[in-house]
C-alpha positions as CSV (number, residue, x, y, z in Angstrom):
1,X,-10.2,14.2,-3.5
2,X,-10.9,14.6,-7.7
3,X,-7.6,13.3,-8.1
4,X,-8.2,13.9,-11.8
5,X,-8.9,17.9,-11.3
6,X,-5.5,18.1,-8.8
7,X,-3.9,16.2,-11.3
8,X,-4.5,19.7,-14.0
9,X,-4.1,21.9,-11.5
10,X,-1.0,20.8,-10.3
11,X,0.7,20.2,-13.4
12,X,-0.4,23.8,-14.7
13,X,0.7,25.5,-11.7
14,X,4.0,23.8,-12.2
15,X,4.6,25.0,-15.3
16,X,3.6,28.6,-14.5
17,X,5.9,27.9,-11.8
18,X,8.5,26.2,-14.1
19,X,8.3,28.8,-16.6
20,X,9.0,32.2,-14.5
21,X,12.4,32.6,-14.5
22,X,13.1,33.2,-18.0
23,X,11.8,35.5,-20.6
24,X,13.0,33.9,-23.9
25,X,13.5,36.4,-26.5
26,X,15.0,34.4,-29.4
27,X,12.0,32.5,-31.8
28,X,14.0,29.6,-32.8
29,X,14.5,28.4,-28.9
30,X,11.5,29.5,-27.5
31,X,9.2,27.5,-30.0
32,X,11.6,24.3,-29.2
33,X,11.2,24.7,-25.3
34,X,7.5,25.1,-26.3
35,X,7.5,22.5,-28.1
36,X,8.9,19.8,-25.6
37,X,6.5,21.2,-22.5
38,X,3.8,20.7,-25.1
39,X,5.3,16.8,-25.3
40,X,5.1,16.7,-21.9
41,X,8.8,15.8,-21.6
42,X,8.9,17.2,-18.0
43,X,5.6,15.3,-16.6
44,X,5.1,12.1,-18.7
45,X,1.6,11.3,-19.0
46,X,0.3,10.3,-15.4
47,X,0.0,6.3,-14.7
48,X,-3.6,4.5,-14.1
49,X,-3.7,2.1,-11.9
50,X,-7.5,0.2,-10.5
51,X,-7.2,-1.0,-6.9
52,X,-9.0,-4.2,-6.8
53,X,-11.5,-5.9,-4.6
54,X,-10.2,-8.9,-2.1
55,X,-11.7,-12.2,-1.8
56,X,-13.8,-12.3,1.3
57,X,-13.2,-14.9,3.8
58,X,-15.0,-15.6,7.4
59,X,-15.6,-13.4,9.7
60,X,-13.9,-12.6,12.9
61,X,-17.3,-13.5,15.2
62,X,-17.1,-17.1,12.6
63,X,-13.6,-18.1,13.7
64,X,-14.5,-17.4,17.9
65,X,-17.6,-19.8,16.9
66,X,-15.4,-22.7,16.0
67,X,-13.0,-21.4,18.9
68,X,-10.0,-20.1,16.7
69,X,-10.1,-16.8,18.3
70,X,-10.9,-15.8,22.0
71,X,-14.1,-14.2,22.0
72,X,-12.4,-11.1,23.6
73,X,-10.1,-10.7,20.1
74,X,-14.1,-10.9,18.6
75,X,-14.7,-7.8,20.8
76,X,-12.1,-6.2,19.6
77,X,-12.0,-6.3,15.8
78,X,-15.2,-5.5,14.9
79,X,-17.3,-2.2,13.6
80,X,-20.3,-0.9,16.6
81,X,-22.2,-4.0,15.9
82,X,-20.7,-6.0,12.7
83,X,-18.2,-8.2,13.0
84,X,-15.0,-8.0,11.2
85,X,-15.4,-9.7,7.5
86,X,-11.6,-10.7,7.1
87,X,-10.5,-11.2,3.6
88,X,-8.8,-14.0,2.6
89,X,-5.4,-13.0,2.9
90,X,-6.1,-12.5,6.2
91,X,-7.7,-15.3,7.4
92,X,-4.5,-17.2,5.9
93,X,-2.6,-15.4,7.9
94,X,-4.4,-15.9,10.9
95,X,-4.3,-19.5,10.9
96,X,-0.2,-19.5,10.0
97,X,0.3,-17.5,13.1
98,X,-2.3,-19.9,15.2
99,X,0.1,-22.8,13.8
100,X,2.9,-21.4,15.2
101,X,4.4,-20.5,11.9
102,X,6.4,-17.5,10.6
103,X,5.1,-16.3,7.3
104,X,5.2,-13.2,4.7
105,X,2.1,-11.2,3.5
106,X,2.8,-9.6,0.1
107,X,-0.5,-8.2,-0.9
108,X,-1.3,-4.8,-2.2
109,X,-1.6,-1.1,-0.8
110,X,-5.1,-1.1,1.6
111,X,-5.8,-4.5,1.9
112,X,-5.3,-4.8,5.4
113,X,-1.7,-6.2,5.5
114,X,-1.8,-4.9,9.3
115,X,-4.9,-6.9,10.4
116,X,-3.1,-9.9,9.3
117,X,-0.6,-9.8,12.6
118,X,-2.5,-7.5,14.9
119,X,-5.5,-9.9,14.9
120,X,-3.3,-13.2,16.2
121,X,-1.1,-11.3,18.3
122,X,-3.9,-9.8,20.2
123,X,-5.4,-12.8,20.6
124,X,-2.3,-14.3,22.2
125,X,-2.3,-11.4,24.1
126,X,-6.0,-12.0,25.5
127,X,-5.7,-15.3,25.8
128,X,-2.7,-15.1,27.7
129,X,-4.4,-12.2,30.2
130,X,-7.3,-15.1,30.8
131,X,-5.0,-17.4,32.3
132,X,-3.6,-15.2,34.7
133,X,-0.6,-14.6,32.7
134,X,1.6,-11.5,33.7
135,X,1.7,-8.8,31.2
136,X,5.1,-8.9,29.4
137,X,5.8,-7.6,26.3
138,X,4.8,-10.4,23.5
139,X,5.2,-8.3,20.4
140,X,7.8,-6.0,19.1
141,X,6.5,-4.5,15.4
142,X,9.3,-3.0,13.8
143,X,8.7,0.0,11.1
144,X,11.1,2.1,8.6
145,X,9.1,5.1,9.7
146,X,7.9,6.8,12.6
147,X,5.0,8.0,10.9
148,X,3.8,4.1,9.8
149,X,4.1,3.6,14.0
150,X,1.9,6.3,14.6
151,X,-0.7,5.9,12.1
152,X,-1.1,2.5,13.3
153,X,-0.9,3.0,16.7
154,X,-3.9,5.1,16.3
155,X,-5.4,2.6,14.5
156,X,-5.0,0.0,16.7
157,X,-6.0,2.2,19.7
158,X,-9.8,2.5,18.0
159,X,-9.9,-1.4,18.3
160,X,-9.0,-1.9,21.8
161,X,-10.7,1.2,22.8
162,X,-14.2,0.1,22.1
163,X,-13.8,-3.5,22.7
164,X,-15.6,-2.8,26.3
165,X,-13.5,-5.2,27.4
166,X,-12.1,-5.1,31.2
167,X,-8.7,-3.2,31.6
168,X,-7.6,-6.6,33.1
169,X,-8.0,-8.2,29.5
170,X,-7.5,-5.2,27.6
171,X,-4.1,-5.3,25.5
172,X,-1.4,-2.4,25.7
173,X,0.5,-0.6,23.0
174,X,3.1,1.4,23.1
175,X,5.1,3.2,20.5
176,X,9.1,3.5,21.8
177,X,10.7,5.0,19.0
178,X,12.5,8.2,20.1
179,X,9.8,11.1,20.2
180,X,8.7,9.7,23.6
181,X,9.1,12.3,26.6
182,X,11.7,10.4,29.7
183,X,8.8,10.4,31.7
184,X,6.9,8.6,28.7
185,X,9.9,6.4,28.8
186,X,9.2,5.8,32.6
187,X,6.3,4.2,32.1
188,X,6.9,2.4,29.3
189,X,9.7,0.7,31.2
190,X,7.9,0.5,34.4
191,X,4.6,-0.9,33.3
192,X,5.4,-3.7,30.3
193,X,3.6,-2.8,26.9
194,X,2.0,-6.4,25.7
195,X,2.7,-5.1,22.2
196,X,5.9,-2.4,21.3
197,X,5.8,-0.1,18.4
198,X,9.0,0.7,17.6
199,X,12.0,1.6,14.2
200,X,14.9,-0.6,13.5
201,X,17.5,2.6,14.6
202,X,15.4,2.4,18.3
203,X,15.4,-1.4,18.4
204,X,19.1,-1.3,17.6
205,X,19.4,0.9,20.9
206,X,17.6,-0.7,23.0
207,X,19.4,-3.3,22.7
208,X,23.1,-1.9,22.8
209,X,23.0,1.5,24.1
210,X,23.9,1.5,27.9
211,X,20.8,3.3,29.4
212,X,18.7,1.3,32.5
213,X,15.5,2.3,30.8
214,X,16.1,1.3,27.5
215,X,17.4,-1.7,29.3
216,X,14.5,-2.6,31.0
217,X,12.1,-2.3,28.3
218,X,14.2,-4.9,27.0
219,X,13.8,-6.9,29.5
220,X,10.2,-7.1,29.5
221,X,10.2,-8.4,26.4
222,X,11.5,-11.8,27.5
223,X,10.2,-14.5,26.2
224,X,9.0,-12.6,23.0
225,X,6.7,-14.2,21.4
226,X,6.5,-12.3,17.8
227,X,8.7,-10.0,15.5
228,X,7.2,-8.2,13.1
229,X,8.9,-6.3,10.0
230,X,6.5,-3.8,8.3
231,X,7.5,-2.8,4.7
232,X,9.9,-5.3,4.2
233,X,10.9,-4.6,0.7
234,X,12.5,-1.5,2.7
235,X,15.4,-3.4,4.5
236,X,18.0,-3.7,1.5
237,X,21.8,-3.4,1.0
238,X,23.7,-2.7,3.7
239,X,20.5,-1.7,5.9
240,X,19.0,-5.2,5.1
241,X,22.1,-6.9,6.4
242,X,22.0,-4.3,9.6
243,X,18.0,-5.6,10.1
244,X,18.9,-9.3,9.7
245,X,21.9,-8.7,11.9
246,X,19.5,-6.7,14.7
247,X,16.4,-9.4,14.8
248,X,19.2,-12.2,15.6
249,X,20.5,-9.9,18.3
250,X,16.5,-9.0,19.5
251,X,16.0,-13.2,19.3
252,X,18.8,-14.2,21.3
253,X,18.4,-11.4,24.1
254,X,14.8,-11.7,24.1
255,X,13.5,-15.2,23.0
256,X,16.9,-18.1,23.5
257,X,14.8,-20.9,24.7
258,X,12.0,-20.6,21.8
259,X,11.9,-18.6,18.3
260,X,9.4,-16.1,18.1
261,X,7.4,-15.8,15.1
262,X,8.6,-13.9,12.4
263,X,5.8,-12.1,10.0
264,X,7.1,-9.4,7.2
265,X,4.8,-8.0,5.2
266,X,5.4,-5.5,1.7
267,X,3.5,-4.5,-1.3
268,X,6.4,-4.6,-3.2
269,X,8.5,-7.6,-2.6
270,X,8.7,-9.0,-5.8
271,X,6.7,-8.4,-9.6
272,X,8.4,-10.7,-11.7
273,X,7.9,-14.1,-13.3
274,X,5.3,-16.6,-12.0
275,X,3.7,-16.8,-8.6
276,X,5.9,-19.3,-8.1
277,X,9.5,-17.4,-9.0
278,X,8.1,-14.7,-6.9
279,X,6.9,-16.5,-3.6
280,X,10.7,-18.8,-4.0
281,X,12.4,-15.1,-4.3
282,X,10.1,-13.4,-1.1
283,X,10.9,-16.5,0.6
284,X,14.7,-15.6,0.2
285,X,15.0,-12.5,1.2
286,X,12.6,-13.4,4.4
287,X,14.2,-16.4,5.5
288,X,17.6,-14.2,5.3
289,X,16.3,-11.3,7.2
290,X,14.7,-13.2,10.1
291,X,17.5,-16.0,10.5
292,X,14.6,-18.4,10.3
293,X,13.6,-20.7,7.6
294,X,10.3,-19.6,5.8
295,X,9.6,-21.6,2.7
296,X,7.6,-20.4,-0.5
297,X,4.1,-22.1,1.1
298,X,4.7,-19.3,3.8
299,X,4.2,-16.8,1.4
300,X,0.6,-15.4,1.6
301,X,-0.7,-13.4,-1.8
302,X,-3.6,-11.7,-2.5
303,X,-7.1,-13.3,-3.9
304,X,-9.0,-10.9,-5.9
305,X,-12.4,-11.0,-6.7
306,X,-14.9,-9.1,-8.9
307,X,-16.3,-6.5,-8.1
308,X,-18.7,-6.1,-11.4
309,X,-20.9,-9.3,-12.1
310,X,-19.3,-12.3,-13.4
311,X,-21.3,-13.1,-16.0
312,X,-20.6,-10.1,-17.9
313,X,-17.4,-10.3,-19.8
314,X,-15.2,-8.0,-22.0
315,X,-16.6,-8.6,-25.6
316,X,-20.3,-7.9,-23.4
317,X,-19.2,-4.7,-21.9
318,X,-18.0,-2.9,-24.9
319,X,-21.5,-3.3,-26.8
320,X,-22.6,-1.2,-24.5
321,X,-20.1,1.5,-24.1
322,X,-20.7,3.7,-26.8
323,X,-24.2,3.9,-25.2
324,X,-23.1,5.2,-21.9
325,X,-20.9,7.2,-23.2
326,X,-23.3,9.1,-25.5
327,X,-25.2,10.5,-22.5
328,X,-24.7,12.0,-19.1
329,X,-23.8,9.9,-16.0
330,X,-27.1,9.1,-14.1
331,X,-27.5,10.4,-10.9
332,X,-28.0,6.7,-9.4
333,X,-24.6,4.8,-9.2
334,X,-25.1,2.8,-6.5
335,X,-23.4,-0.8,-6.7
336,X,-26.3,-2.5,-7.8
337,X,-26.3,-0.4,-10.8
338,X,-22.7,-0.5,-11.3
339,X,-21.9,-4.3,-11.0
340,X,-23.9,-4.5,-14.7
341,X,-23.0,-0.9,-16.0
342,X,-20.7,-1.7,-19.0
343,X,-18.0,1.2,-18.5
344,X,-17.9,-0.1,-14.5
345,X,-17.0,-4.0,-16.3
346,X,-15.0,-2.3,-18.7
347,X,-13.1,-0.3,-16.8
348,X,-12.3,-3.7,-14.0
349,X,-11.5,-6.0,-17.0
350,X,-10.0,-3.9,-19.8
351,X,-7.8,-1.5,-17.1
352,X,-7.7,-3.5,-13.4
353,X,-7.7,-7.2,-13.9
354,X,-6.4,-10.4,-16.1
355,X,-9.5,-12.6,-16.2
356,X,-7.9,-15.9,-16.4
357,X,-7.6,-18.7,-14.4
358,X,-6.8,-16.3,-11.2
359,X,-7.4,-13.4,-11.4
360,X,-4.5,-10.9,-10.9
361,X,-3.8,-7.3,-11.4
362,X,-3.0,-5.3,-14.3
363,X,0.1,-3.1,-14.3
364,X,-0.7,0.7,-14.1
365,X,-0.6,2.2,-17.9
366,X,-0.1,5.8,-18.7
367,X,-4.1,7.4,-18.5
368,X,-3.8,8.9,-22.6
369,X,-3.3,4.9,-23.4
370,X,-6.6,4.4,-21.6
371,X,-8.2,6.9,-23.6
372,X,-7.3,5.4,-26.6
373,X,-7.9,1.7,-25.6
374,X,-11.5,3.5,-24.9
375,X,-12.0,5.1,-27.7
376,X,-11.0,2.0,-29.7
377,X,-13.6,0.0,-28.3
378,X,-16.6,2.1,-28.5
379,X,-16.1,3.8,-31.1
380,X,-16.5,7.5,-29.4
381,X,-14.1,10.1,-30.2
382,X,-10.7,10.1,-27.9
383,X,-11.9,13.8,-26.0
384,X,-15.3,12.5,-25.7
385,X,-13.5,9.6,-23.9
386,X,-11.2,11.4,-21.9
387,X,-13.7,13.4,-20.4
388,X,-16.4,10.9,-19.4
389,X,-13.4,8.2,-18.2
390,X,-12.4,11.1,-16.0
391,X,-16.2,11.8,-14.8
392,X,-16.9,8.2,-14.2
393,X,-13.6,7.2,-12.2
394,X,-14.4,10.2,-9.8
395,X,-17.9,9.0,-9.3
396,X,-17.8,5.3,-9.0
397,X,-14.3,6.4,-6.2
398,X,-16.8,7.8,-4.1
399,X,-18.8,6.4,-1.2
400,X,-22.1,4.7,-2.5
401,X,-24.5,7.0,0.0
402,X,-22.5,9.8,-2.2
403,X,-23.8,7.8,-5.3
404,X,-27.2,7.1,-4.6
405,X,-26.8,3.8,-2.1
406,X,-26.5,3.0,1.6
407,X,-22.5,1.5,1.8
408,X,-19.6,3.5,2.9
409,X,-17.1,2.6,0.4
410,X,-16.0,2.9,-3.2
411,X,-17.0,0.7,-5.9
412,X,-13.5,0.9,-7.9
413,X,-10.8,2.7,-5.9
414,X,-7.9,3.9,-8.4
415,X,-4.9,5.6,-8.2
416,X,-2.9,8.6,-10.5
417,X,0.7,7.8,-10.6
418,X,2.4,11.3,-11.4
419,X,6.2,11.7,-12.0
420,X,7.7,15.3,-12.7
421,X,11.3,16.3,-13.6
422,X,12.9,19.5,-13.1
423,X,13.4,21.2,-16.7
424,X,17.4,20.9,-16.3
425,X,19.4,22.5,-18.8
426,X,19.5,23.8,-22.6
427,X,21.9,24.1,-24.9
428,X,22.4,26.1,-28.1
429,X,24.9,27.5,-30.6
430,X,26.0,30.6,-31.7
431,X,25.6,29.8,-35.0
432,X,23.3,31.6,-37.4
433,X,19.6,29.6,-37.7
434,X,18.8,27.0,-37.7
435,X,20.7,26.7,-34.5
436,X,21.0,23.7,-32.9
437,X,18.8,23.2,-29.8
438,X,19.7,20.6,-27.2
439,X,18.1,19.6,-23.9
440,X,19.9,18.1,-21.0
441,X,20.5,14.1,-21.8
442,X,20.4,14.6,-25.6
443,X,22.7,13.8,-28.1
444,X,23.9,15.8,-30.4
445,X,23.5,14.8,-34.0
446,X,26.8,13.9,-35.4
447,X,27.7,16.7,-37.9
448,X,26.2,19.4,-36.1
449,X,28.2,23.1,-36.2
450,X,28.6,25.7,-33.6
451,X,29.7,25.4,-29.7
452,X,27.6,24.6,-27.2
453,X,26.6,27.0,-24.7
């Protein structure tokens, strides 16, 4: 997608759209409600956020080497060929589950928060298969929506699928969350799931609705092995307390003699203060939630890395912008290119990440401030800017074999925030001009003559 041209279109076709139902005849209120589209009161300038790159870690084919994983879970999670390169997050979270320890992942949007649980569990699962172990159901993932369950139940599915593992060691999901057919259900119940997709409001009845299959799924699930909460920053207020309330339940029906491990994972747990506020505050709200204590160490952030070259700072890049900027983008952006290109570290350092001693992610800032912090530091005129900032996210966003290399991905990934209000109301007087000309939420100057219409 060229988020940036949607961005236009959609915001003009609003306003067309916006617009049609009046025909203002009077000058004085006309060229006011022009003049607060023109301010953009009713779409504030659209958010810029850089998604950054994740520390690399081992590889799934390194950890069945030194025996941490099954080499079945290495047939699994893998691309044709390549192994799985697990980032670090990831490979933290691996060895907390391998530990035996319940834990919370709170790293960003796309970096693999899913991998984190899915890679030990299905290793358990394999492992478990190996010994002769009768299929039960190990795993119940719990998600606020049905469409989460089924996107990753798809996902999933492409793992396991061409593992070319033996159905005998081949792991089973199932999604139970109400838009199963009974005879779906049949199966479900009659032949155990090692790993259950479900949502909290189908967990809840499962386990209290009086129905033999909902009662037998259940009962496959004994000795449960692992609980999983996806989107955790979800379960708040009175539905938080209905959650905590419902994983007790599922641990006493379905794992008395030994707690299962709890993983929760969220993008969005918490985004103030020091990593060390934050991970005490996750911590919290987990430990609450699962009835089961997890302490700030089993909080697992992200690690970011560059994904320009390191030895190029700030004060280096922008020497070099008003260059680039003075002249076309090149039809070769390939990585190599970019990890030196000065707009590519500009863009990284001045918009995406704090260099300091970790690095960590900037907070999204409105795209026209962008612009300007551009123009300021190149010395090229704020349109100029605009335009080639717009040209080169879009490019560098793309694949690299759509930029001139061989890789499938996207140098800098970003992300438009966009945030629209409906117009609401106006107000006037009857007075003669200058009339008074109020929108919805302002206040009228003290003083003021005339009703308000």
């Amino acid at each position: 997608m060229k988020a940036f041209e949607f961005d236009h279109h959609l915001i003009n076709s609003y306003e067309r759209f916006s617009r049609s139902f009046s025909s203002i005849r009077s000058e004085d209120l006309r060229a006011e409600i022009d003049a607060q589209y023109d301010a953009g009161r009713f779409w504030p300038d659209a958010l810029l956020s850089l998604n950054p790159q994740y520390e690399d870690s081992q590889t799934i084919a390194d950890l069945v080497t030194s025996g941490v994983l099954d080499e079945g879970t290495g047939k699994v999670f893998r691309f044709g060929e390549s192994a799985l390169i697990l980032r670090k997050h990831q490979a933290q979270s691996i060895a907390k589950a391998k530990s035996g320890k319940s834990f919370v992942v709170t790293t960003g949007t796309g970096s693999g928060k899913s991998l984190c649980f899915f890679v030990p569990i299905v290793d358990a699962i394999i492992r478990a298969l190996r010994a002769g172990k009768p299929r039960k159901t190990r795993a119940i993932i719990v998600y606020p929506m049905n469409a989460l369950a089924n996107s990753q139940l798809k996902e999933i599915d492409k793992f396991i699928s061409q593992s070319g593992l033996p159905d005998s060691l081949k792991p089973v999901v199932k999604r139970y969350t109400g838009q199963e057919s009974r005879e779906e259900r049949l199966k479900i119940a009659a032949n155990s799931p090692d790993i259950l997709l479900t949502n909290y409001m189908m967990a809840e009845l499962l386990l209290t609705r009086q129905d033999e299959l909902d009662s037998q799924v259940i009962n496959n699930a004994t000795g449960l092995e692992y609980i999983i909460l996806d989107e955790l920053h979800t379960y708040r207020g009175r539905q938080g307390a209905d959650v905590a309330v419902l994983v007790r339940r599922l641990r006493d029906r379905c794992a008395p003699d030994k707690a299962p491990i709890c993983i929760g994972t969220s993008a969005t747990m918490a985004s103030e203060g020091s990593d060390e506020s934050r991970a005490m505050a996750v911590a919290k709200v987990a430990t609450r939630l699962f009835g089961s204590d997890i302490g700030p160490d089993a909080v697992i952030d992200e690690s970011l890395q560059r994904a320009t070259d390191d030895s190029i700072d700030l004060t280096q890049a922008k020497a070099g912008l008003a260059a680039v900027l003075n002249q076309p983008l090149p039809d070769n952006l390939s990585d190599k290119v970019l990890k030196r290109h000065p707009l590519a570290v500009w863009a990284e350092l001045a918009l995406g990440l704090d260099d300091g001693l970790e690095l960590k992610r900037k907070k999204p800032i409105p795209f026209e401030d962008a612009v300007r912090r551009l123009a300021d530091d190149s010395g090229v005129e704020a349109g100029q800017c605009r335009t080639a900032l717009e040209s080169f996210l879009t490019r560098v966003s793309l694949p690299e074999r759509e930029r001139g290399g061989p890789g499938e991905v996207a140098f800098l990934a970003f992300k438009l925030h966009r945030f629209i209000s409906g117009a609401g109301e106006v107000f006037t007087t009857l007075a003669s001009r200058p009339r008074t000309v109020l929108f919805e939420g302002q206040r009228e100057v003290p003083g003021t003559d005339g009703h308000r219409l």
